[in-house]
Phi, psi and omega in degrees: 000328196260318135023279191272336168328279202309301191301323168311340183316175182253176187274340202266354187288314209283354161293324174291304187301341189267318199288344185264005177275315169316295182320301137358274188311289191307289196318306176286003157279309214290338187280331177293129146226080156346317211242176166210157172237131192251120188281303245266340192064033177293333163251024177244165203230025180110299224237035166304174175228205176184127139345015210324162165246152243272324185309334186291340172244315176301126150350141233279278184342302183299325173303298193328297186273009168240029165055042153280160165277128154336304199273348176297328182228348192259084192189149193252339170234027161277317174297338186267335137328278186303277221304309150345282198329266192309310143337300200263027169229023172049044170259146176246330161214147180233142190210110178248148184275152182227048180251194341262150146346138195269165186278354182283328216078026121292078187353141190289125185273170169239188169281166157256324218290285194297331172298298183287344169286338188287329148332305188286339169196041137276007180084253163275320231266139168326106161250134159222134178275121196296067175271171190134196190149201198254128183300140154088334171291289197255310162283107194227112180250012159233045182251116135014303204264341166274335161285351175299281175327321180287321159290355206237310170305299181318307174307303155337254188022271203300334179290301162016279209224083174276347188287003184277124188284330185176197147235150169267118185233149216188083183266114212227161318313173152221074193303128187337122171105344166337099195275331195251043154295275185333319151311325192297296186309297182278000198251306186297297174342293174283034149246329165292150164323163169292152157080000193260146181268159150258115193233155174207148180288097188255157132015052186313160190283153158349141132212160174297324161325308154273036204270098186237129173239011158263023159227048161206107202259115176327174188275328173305306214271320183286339179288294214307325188295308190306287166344320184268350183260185181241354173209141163288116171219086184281146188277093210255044190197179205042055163239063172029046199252124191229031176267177132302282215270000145274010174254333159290326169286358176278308176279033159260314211266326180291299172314315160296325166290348182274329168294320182289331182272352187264028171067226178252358195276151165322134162262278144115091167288122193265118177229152205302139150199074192216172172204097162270120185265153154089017211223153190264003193246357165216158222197097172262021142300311178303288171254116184206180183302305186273347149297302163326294196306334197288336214268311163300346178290306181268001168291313161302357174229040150289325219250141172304328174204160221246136166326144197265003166252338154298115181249028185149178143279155183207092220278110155251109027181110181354292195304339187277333185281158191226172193302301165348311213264298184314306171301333176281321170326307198274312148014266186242018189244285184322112177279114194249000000 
């Protein structure tokens, strides 16, 4: 009988009934705030990090064939401006690039004139230079002979340049389960100087929001990396995400999970500050600075005292931010 109710029903109740469940719905997204924002700096510790751009370090060549200016980075007080920058913004590491990799597995060269003067007056802060490339393009880890080459360079580097804190390394895509990164990884290890770290641009964990599962890596797979480094810096952007506040509750839900699976190794949560208009894996309405932060804020005050492995955030990308952005920093991040 309540059947034949129903078909009888008028059209205009069940027409009701959906708009106030639609109503429902709308209210409680609009009431929902995932994310939170914090003044007080309670979670920064000092110790960020930053993206750098290739001029600071490249070679003559690299000017030559993007038509740069030379004078722009080859200047002792240009480096001592960035060297401000990163002080009076608690960065602590820079990871400027030096990609991509030649297809031999030869590292992108730099200058030495210009590597040791940027030494010489960035101050305290850690460089590691930003090596890698794009798999199966630049980067192929699982031929014997590119990881030799590759490796064999990277070091050269650091023997070099011993004042260079390590490397940063950053192979995009890389799909969960790469058995022969993790080779990469233990081979490059036994190979570094005492003392220099090894950091890599890892990986967010799986969600359904995004589901690639070569830029995102499982949990097993993310503990196996994690062992093997001396730092983490997952790339906590490009998820073609065209909410605000779901992308805030993703790096609420990405921040915990990434503290829990790295074990005892560094963390440096990596977040956007760039705008590729036009492009399908980022919205930079979305993914942006005051998003990330709100979203990492609020993932950070789950915890009664913040991980002891956690040290910062680590903003892509120096060349992009503009004053604005560098103010919000300060803002909603930044312990004054």
């Amino acid at each position: 009988m309540s059947f034949w109710r129903h078909l009888t029903r008028p059209p205009w109740r069940t027409l009701g009934l959906l708009i106030g469940i639609l109503g429902v719905l709308g209210l409680g997204f609009l009431l929902w705030s995932p994310g939170k924002t914090v003044w007080d700096g309670r979670h920064d510790l000092g110790s960020n990090g930053l993206w750098l751009q290739h001029g600071w370090l490249g070679d003559d060549s690299w000017f030559e064939r993007n038509q740069r200016d030379k004078t722009r980075f080859r200047d002792p007080e240009k480096v001592q401006v960035l060297s401000h920058r990163l002080n009076t913004h608690g960065i602590q590491y820079v990871f400027p690039h030096a990609c991509p990799t030649d297809s031999s597995g030869r590292i992108s060269p730099v200058d030495p004139v210009q590597t040791e003067l940027f030494l010489d007056h960035i101050g305290e802060v850690k460089v590691l230079p930003w090596i890698g490339g794009v798999l199966q393009v630049h980067c192929f880890p699982s031929s014997p002979e590119w990881r030799a080459t590759f490796i064999s360079s990277a070091v050269d580097l650091l023997v070099a340049h011993p004042r260079l804190a390590g490397l940063h390394l950053n192979i995009e895509p890389l799909p969960t389960g790469t058995p022969d990164f993790l080779l990469l990884l233990d081979e490059l290890r036994k190979a570094l100087p005492e003392g220099a770290l090894l950091s890599v641009a890892a990986y967010p964990p799986p969600t359904r929001w995004h589901p690639f599962p070569e830029v995102h890596w499982e949990e097993q797979y993310f503990r196996q990396v994690a062992k093997r480094v001396d730092q983490l810096v997952p790339m906590m952007y490009d998820t073609s995400l065209k909410w605000p506040k779901v992308y805030q509750q993703l790096l609420a839900s990405w921040t915990s999970d990434v503290l829990e699976w790295s074990g005892d190794t560094q963390v440096l949560l990596g977040i956007p500050a760039y705008e590729d208009e036009g492009v399908g894996y980022h919205v930079p309405e979305v993914e942006n600075l005051e998003n990330a932060l709100k979203g990492i804020h609020a993932g950070l005050s789950r915890y009664a005292s913040l991980p002891q492995h956690y040290a910062g955030i680590a903003m892509y990308s120096e060349w992009v931010m503009d004053e604005e952005e560098w103010g919000l920093l300060r803002e909603e991040f930044l312990a004054r």
